[in-house]
Each structure stands twice: as C-alpha cells, then as structure tokens.
C-alpha positions as CSV (number, residue, x, y, z in Angstrom):
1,X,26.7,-36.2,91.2
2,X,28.8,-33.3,92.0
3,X,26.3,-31.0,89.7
4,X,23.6,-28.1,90.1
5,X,20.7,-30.8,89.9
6,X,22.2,-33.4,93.3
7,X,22.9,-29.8,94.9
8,X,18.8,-29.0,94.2
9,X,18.0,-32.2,95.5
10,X,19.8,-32.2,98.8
11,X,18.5,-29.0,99.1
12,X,14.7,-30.0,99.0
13,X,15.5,-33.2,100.9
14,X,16.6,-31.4,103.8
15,X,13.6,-28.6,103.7
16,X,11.4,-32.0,103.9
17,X,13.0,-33.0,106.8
18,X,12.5,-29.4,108.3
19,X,9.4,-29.2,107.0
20,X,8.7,-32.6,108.8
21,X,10.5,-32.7,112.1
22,X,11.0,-29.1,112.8
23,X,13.8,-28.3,115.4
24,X,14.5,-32.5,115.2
25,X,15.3,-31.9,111.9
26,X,19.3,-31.9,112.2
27,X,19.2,-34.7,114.4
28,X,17.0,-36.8,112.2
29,X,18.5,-36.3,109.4
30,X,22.0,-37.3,110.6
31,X,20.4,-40.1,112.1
32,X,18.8,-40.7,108.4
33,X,22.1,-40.9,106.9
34,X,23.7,-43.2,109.5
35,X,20.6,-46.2,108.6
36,X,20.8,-45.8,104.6
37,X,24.9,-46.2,105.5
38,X,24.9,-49.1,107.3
39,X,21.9,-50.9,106.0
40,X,23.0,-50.1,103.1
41,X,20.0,-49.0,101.2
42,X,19.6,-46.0,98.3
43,X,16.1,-44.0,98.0
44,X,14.9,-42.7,94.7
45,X,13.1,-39.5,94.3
46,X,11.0,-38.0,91.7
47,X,12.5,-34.6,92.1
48,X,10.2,-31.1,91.0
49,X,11.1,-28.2,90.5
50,X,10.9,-24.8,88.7
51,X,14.5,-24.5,88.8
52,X,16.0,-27.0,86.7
53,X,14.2,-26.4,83.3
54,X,10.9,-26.7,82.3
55,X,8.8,-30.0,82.6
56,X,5.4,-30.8,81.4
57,X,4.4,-28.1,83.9
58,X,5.8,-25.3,86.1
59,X,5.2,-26.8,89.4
60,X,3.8,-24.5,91.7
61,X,5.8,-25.2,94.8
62,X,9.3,-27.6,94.8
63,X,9.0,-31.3,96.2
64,X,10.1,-34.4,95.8
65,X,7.9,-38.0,96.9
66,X,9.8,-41.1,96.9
67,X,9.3,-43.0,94.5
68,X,11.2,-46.4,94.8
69,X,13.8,-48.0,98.2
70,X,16.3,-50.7,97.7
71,X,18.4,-52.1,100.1
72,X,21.5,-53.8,99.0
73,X,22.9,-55.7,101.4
74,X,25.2,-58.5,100.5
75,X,23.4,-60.1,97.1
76,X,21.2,-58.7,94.1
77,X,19.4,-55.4,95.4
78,X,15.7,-55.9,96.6
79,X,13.3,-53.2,96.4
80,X,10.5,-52.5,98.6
81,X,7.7,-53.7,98.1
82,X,4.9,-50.5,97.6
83,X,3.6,-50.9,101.3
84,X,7.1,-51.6,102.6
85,X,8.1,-48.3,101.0
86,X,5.5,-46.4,102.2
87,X,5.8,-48.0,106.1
88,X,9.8,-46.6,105.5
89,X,8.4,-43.2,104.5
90,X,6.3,-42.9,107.4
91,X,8.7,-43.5,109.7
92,X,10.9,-41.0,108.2
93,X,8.1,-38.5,107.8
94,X,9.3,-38.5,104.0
95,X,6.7,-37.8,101.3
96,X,5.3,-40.3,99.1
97,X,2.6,-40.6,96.0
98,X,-0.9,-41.3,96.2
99,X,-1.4,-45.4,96.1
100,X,-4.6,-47.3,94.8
101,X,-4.8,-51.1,95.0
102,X,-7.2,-52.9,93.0
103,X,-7.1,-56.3,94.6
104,X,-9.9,-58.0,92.1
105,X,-10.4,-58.9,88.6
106,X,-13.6,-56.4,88.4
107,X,-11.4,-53.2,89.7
108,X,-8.2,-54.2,87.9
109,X,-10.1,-54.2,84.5
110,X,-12.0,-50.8,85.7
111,X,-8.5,-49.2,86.4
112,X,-7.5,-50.3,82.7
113,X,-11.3,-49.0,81.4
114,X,-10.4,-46.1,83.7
115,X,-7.4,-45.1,82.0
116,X,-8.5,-45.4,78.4
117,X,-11.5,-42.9,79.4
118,X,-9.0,-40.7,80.5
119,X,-5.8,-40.7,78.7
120,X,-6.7,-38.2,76.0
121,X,-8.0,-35.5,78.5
122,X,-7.5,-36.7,82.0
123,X,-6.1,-34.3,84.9
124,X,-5.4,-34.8,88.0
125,X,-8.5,-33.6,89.9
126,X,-11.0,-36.1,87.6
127,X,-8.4,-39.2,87.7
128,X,-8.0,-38.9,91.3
129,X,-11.8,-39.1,91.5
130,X,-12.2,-41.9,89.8
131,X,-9.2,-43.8,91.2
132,X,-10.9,-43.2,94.5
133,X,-14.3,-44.6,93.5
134,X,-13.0,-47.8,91.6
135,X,-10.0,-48.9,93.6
136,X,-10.1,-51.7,96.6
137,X,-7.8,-49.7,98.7
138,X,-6.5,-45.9,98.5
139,X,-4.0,-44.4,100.4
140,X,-3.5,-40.8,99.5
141,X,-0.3,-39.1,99.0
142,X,1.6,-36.5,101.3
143,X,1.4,-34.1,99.0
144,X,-1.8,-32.5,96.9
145,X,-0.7,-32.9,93.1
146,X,-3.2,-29.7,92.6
147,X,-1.9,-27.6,95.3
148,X,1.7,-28.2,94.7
149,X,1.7,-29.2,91.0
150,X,-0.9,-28.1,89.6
151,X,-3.6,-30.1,87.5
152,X,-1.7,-31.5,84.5
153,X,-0.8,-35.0,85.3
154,X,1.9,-37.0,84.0
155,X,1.2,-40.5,84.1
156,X,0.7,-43.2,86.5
157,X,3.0,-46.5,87.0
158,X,1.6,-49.9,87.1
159,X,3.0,-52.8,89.0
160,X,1.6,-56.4,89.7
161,X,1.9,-57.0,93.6
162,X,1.0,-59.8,95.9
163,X,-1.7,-60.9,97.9
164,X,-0.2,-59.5,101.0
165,X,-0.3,-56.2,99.7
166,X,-4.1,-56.2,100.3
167,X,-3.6,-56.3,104.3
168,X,-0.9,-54.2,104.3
169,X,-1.8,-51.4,102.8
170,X,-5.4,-51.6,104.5
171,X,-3.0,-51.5,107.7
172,X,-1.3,-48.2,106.0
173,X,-4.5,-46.9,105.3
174,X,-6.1,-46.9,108.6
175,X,-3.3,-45.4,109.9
176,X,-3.1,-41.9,110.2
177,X,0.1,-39.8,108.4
178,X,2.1,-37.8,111.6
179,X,1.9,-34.0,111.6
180,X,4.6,-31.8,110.3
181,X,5.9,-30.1,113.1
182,X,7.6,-27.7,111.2
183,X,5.0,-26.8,109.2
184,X,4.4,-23.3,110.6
185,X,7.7,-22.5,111.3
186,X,10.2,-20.1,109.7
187,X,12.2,-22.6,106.9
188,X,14.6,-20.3,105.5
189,X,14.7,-18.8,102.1
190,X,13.0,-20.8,99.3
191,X,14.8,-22.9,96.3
192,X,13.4,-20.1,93.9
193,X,14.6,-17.3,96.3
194,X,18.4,-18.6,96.6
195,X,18.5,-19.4,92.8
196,X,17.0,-15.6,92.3
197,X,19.6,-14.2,94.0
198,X,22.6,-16.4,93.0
199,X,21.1,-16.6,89.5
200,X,24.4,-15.7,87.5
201,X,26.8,-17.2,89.2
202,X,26.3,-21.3,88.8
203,X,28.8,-21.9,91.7
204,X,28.1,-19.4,94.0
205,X,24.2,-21.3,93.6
206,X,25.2,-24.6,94.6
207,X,27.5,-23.6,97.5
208,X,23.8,-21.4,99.0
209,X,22.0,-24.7,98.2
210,X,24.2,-27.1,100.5
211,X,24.7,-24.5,103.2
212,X,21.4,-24.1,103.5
213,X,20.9,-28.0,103.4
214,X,22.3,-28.0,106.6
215,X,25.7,-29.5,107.8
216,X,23.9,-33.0,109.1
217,X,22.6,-33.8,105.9
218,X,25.5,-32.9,103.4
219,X,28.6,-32.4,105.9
220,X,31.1,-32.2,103.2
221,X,30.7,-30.3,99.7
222,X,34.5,-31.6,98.2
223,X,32.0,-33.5,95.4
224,X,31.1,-30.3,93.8
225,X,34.2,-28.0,94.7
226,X,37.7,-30.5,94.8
227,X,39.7,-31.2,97.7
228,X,43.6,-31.2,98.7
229,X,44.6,-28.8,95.4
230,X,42.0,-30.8,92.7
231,X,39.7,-28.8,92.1
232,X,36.2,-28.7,90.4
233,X,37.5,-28.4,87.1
234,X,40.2,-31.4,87.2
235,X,38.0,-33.6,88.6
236,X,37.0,-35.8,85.4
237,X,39.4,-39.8,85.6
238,X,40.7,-40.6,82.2
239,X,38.3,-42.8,80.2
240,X,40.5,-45.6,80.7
241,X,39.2,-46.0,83.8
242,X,36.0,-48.1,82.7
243,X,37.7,-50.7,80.6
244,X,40.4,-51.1,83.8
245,X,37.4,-51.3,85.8
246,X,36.2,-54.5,83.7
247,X,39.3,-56.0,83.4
248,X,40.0,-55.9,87.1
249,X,39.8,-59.5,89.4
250,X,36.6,-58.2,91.6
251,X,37.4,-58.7,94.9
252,X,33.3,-58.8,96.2
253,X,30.2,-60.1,94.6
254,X,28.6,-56.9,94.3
255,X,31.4,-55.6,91.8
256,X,31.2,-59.1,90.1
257,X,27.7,-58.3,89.4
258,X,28.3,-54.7,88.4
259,X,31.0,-55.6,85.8
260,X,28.5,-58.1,84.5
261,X,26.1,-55.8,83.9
262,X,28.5,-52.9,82.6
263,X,30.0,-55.5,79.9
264,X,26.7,-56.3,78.4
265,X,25.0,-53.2,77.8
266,X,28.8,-52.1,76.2
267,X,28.2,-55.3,74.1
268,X,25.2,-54.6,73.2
269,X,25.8,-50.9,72.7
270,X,22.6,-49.6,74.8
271,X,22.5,-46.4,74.8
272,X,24.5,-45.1,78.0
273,X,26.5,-42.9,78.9
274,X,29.6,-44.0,81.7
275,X,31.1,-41.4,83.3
276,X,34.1,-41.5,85.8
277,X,35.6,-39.0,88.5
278,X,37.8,-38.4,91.1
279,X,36.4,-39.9,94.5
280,X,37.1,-36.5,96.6
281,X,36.6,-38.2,99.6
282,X,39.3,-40.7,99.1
283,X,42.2,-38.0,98.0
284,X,43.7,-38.8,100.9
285,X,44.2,-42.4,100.0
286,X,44.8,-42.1,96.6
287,X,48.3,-43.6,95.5
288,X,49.8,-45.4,92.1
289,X,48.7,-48.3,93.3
290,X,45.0,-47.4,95.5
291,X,42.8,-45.4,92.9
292,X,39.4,-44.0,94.0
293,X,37.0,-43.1,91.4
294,X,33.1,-42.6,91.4
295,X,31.2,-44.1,88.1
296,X,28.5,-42.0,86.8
297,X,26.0,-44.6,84.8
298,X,23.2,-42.9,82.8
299,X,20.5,-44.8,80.7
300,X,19.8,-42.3,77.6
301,X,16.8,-44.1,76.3
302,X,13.9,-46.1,77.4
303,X,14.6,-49.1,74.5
304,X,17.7,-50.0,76.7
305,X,15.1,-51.4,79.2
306,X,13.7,-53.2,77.0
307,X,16.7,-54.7,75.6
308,X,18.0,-55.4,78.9
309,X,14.9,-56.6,80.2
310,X,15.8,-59.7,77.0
311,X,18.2,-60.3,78.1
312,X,17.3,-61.3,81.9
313,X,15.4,-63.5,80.3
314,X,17.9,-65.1,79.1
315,X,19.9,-64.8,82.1
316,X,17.7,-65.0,85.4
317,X,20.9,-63.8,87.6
318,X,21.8,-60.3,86.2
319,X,21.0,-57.8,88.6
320,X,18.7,-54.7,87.3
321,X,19.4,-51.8,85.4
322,X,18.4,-48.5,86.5
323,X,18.0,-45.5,84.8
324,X,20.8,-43.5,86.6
325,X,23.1,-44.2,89.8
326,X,26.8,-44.1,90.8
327,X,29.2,-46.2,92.4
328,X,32.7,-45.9,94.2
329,X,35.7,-47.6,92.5
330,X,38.5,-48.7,94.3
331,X,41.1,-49.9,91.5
332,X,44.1,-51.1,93.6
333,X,47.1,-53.6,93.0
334,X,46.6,-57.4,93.9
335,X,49.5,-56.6,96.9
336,X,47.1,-54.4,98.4
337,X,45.2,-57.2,99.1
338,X,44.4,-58.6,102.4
339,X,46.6,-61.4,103.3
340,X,43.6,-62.9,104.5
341,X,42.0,-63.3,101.3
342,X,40.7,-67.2,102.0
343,X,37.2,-65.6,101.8
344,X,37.3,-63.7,99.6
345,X,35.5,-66.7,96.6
346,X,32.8,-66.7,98.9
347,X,31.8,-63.1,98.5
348,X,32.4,-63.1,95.0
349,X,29.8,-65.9,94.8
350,X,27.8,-63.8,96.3
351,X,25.9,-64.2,100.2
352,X,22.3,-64.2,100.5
353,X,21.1,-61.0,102.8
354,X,17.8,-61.6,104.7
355,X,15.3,-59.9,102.4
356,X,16.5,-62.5,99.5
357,X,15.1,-65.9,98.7
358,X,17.2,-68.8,98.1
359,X,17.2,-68.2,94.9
360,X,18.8,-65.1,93.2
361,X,15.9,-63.9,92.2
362,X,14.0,-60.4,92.7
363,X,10.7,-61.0,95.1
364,X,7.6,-61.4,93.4
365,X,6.5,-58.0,93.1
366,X,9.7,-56.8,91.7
367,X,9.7,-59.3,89.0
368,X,6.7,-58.2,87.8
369,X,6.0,-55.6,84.7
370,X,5.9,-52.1,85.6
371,X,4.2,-50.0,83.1
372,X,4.2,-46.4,82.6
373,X,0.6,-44.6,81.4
374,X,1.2,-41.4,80.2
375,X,-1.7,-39.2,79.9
376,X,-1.9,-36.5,76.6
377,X,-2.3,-33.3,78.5
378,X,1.5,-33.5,79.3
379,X,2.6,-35.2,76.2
380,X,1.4,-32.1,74.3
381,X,3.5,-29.9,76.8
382,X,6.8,-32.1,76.7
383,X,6.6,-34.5,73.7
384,X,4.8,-32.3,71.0
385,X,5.8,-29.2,71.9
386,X,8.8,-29.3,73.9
387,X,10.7,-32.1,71.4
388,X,9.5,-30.8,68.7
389,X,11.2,-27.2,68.6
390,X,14.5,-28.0,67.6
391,X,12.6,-29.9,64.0
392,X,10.0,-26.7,63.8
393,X,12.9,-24.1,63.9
394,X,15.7,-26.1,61.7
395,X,13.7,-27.9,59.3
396,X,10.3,-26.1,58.8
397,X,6.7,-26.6,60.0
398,X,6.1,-29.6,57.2
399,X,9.1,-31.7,58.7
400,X,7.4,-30.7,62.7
401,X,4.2,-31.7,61.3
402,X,5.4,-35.1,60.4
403,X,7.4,-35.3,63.8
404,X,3.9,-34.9,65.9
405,X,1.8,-36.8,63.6
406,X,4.0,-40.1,63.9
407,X,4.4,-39.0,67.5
408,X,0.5,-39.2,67.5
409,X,0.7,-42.7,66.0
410,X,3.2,-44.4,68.3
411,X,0.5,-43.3,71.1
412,X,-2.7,-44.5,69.5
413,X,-4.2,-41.6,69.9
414,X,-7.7,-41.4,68.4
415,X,-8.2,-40.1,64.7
416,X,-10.6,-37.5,66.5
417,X,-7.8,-36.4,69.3
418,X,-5.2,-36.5,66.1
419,X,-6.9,-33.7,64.3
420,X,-8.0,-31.7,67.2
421,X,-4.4,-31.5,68.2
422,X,-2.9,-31.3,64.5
423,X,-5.1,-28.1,64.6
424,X,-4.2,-26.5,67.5
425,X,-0.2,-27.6,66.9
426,X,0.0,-25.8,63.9
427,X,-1.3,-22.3,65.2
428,X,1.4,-23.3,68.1
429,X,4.4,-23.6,65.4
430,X,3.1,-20.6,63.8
431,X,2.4,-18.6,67.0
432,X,5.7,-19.7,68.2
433,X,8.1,-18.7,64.8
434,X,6.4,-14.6,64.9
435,X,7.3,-14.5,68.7
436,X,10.8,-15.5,68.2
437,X,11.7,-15.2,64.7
438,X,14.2,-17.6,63.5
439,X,15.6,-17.8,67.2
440,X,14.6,-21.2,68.6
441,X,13.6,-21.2,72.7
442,X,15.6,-22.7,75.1
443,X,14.0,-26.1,76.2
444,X,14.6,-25.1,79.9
445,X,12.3,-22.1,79.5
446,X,9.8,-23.0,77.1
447,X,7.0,-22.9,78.9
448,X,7.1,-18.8,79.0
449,X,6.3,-19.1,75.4
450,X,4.0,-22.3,75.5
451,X,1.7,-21.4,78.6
452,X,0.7,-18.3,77.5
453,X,-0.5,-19.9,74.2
454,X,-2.2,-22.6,75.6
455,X,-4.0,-20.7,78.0
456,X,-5.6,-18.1,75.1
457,X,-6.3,-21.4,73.7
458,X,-8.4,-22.7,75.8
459,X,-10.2,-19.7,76.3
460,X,-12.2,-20.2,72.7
461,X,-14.0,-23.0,73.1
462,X,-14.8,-26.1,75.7
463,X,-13.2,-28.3,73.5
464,X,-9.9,-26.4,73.8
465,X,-9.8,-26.3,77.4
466,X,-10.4,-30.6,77.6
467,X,-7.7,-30.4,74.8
468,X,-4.9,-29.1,76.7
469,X,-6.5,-29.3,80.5
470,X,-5.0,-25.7,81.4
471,X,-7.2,-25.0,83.8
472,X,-8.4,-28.5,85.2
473,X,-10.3,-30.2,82.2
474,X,-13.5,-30.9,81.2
475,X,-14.1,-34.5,82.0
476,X,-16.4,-35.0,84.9
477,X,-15.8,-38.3,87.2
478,X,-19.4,-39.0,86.6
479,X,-19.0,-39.3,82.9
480,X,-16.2,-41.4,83.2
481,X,-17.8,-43.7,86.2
482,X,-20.8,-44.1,83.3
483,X,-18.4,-45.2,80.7
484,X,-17.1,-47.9,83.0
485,X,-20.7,-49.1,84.1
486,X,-21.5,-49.2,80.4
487,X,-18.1,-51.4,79.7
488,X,-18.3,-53.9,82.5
489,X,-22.5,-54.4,81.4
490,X,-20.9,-55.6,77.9
C-alpha cells in the first residue's frame, strides 16, 4: 500500500493487460476496475520480479499469474474455486499457473510418489513432465516457468477440490487460451529499464512506475505522494487508531467480522504486524468527528496459520486470515449515523450473498487443506543461503553450520542429501567470507555473490549440478516415471 512494491505491481498488471489486449488495453482495464468495484471482489498475485530483492531466483523476465479470487459480497469472503479462477482469468486475458487434476486414488497417490522422487532435486522442466504424464487433467499455464523464470522451481500448492472440478476443468482444457494482441507491439520501456534509470531516486521510481501504468488503471497516485497539504511523509494515523477501531459499535457485518478476527490474533499475540494511515482519498471528508484511515494487516510468520486455523475449529464462523491485505476505516461519531438506522442489526448479522451456502461456512473446496511442497533447489537459494547470512557473518561458520543442519532436519531431508549439501554449504560460507570480508551481503542482492558460486559448482561434477539444479537438473522424467511404476507394483 502506498510503497515501491504496490507501485511494481500496478505497473506489471497494467503491461499484462497491454500485453493482452493491445490498443483495448485502457479501455479494459478501466472496465476491469469498475467489476472488482462493484462486485466487490480482490485478486491475489504472485508477483516476480528482479526488482524488488532477490528471490530463490533472478527471474528472467517480470510477471505476475493469479494466484487466488475472492469475492466479498455481503457475508464471509468465498474464493474461487481453481476452475472458477481460471474461467475469470480467461476472460480477463490475465495470466494464471499451470493446473493438474488428479481425479483418482491411483494418480492422487502418484502426485504424492511424484513429489518425494523429486523434492530433493526436482526442476521445473522434469516436474512438469511428470505432472503431465501422471495427472487426470492438465491445463497449462500462460506463462513458460523456463522461459520467464527460469528452471529452479519453488514449490507447488495442494488443495482437495470437488467432483465437479473434473468437468470443469476438462471444459477449461479443451478450450483454447485467446491470443495476445499486443504481443508484437511496442509496450513501452521495461520495469528493469524505468528502475535503471530512476535507480537513485526511490520517489522519482514510483511516480515513472504509475505513469507508465496508465491513467485507467491507477487514476490517482495521492496513496504514495499525500493530498490537500499531507504529504507522503505525514501520512502514518496514530496507533491509537487500532484499539478505537475495536472498541467502535460496527455499523455492518463485514466490520463485525474484521474486529473479530483482529481481537483474537491480538489475544493470541500472532505474529502481525497492524499498520494504519491516512485514507488520501477521503481528505476531503475527514473532520473531528468522520476519520478515514486504511489498515495495513501483515501475517509475519507461517505458525499464525496454524494457530488461527485452531482456532476455526473451535469457532466455525470466523472468517479467514490472509497473509496480507488492507481495509478502509471509517471511525465516525454515533450522530453521523443514518437516522434510518432500523437496518442496520440486520447487516451486522450478516446477509448471505449468492455464492454462500446457508450456512456460514466456506464452500467445500475452500475448507479444505492447502499444502505447500517446497522443492530443495530453492530452499538452498533462499533458506540455506539466503537466511543464513546474517548467523554466518555475526556468529561464525559453527553457529551457520548448526542453523542449516536443523534447517535440514525440519525438512526431512535425506541423510545422503544432508551431507551432500553440508559439503557444498561450507565451501559457500567460506567462499562467501574471502569475497566480502567481514562485510555481510545485502539480502536483496545476494544472488550476485551466490549464482556465481553455484554455477562453478555445478561445473565439477554431475552430482553438483542435480545438487543445486543451476542449469536444469539431472533427473530424467523417465527415471522418476520408473520409481512410480515400481511404488504402485508394491
């Protein structure tokens, strides 16, 4: 919100849409913003980049896919189901990830079998592969993950959907993805080329980002620069502004829920961080009694899932956390109110939209356990090496030794992985101290140190090269298709 990293994304977002619609571009994309407005409905996107710090892997071009839709409405958000998301994307010519549905017992158990063949040294040309070969139903992604990416891969998510999913997306995969129409045409300097050339000047960057977004998709820029004499800098609300925020009679369901929500995780202390700031597009309203503020939350740490996810148990009707999103405040005086507040219980309790069940309950396939499969190619990159610089440069190469090695554990990583990488991490930490002395690199540039390392690495040997999958990896789909023939004979 208000920051180099939203200016980034509207950025890309709106070189998707020009990549996608070509001249129609402005007009879609105004008409984009008018349906998530008054359908009220938020899109997530996995955002990459080489310009916001260094991640796993230095993509090599800058994208985003959509990666989850929810549409609010009146009652508990509902998310898209995976082919309801891709059918939106479609429509929208927006980019999405490569899908496989396995729709029997016999491929669900091959994707598991899959995945522990490949975990330790999977990439993404070899998992794709065998994906392909094992699942029901594949429908491929906009994007190449090798031609834009590159072949480390970072995972893949897990969800359980239901039975309908197995027409649907048979539906989705027989039909065709539209053309880009503005594929061949002239797009207008680059991300990397406007960050190049505003590179000292933080400011300056984000005002070439959002003019070069376009006017239809970010019309006004007061979030990142003030409005009405507030500027940038005096934008941050007094911390107050939270514990008003839960005191406060909610005058709609959808802020009853919210305060819910807010008061548990601050009684359970999960780790969070709430942030609030002046709503610039409200200055005009703002008074002593009609405050406008914007509420940054931010999930630090992946146990708070799983800590909130107890306590939805517990309680069917909380609504679900997400890892980061925002939402306007309007703190105002009960005389502000509406003397036609007679319906105003009703909302609080909450009215059903036409995506929800009777119940307030998510749909089946949000319900449902989503798990995360990392694979170790880019755990090396981000969790071993990455994490592990600020213990290798403060408290010596024993302590980073111990840090990996009970990194190494948590994983399950095999005892043979476990000393193949022990080996190589310890000529990293070495390698890396003589190249920079007693001057620890930045975590947003590591991989200029890192890469060049791992790529002399894998030059030695075979096993180097499946170790850290620099160049593509070693593992062949057929040896990995014979491991799963030998698994299912047993």
């Amino acid at each position: 919100f208000g920051n180099i990293y939203t200016a980034v994304g509207i950025f890309v977002l709106g070189r998707l849409f020009r990549e996608a619609w070509g001249r129609e571009a402005p007009k879609m994309q105004a008409e984009f913003n008018d349906c998530l407005e008054k359908n009220r409905i938020s899109v997530s996107m996995e955002l990459v980049t080489a310009v916001l710090g260094d991640h796993g892997q230095r993509p090599k071009d800058d994208y985003a896919v959509i990666t989850a839709v929810t549409e609010f409405g009146h009652g508990k958000p509902q998310f898209y189901s995976t082919p309801e998301l891709i059918k939106f994307c479609r429509a929208w010519r927006l980019p999405t990830n490569h899908v496989w549905l396995f729709s029997t017992r016999k491929s669900a158990t091959s994707f598991f079998v899959a995945y522990d063949a490949l975990c330790e040294e999977g990439t993404a040309t070899p998992v794709c592969k065998v994906l392909g070969k094992i699942a029901d139903i594949s429908v491929p992604g906009s994007k190449d993950h090798v031609i834009v990416q590159g072949e480390i891969l970072e995972g893949l998510v897990a969800r359980i959907v239901s039975r309908e999913s197995s027409v649907q997306m048979g539906v989705l995969r027989d039909f065709r993805q539209r053309s880009l129409d503005g594929g061949d045409s002239d797009l207008g300097p680059s991300l990397r080329e406007i960050c190049a050339a505003n590179r000292s000047d933080e400011k300056q960057r984000i005002k070439a980002l959002l003019e070069n977004a376009g006017s239809s998709l970010c019309s006004d820029h007061c979030d990142w620069f003030g409005n009405s004499g507030l500027d940038a800098q005096s934008r941050n609300a007094d911390r107050s502004v939270v514990t008003h925020f839960l005191q406060a009679h909610p005058t709609d369901y959808a802020t009853k829920k919210l305060q819910e929500m807010i008061r548990l995780m601050k009684k359970r202390n999960l780790p969070a961080a709430f942030k609030c700031y002046w709503n610039y597009q409200k200055i005009d309203f703002l008074s002593n009694y009609n405050l406008h503020y914007k509420m940054v939350i931010h999930v630090h740490k992946d146990s708070a899932f799983r800590r909130y996810q107890q306590e939805i148990t517990k309680n069917q009707e909380l609504w679900p956390l997400y890892r980061g999103f925002f939402i306007d405040v309007n703190l105002f005086k009960a005389a502000e109110l509406s003397k036609d507040s007679n319906a105003l219980p009703e909302n609080i309790n909450g009215v059903l939209n036409s995506r929800s069940s009777t119940k307030d309950g998510l749909v089946d396939e949000d319900s449902n356990l989503m798990v995360k499969l990392k694979f170790v190619t880019y755990k090396i990159r981000t969790f071993l090496i990455r994490n592990g610089l600020s213990t290798l440069f403060k408290d010596g190469l024993s302590a980073y030794r111990t840090y990996y090695l009970r990194q190494m554990e948590i994983w399950g990583t095999s005892a043979s992985k476990q000393k193949e990488l022990a080996k190589m991490l310890d000529e990293w930490a070495v390698y890396i101290r003589r190249e920079c002395g007693d001057a620890q690199p930045s975590s947003s540039t590591y991989l200029t140190e890192a890469e060049p390392f791992l790529e002399q690495y894998a030059k030695r040997s075979p096993a180097n090269l499946a170790l850290v999958g620099a160049a593509g990896g070693l593992v062949q789909t057929e040896d990995v298709l014979a491991i799963l023939d030998a698994r299912r004979d047993k």
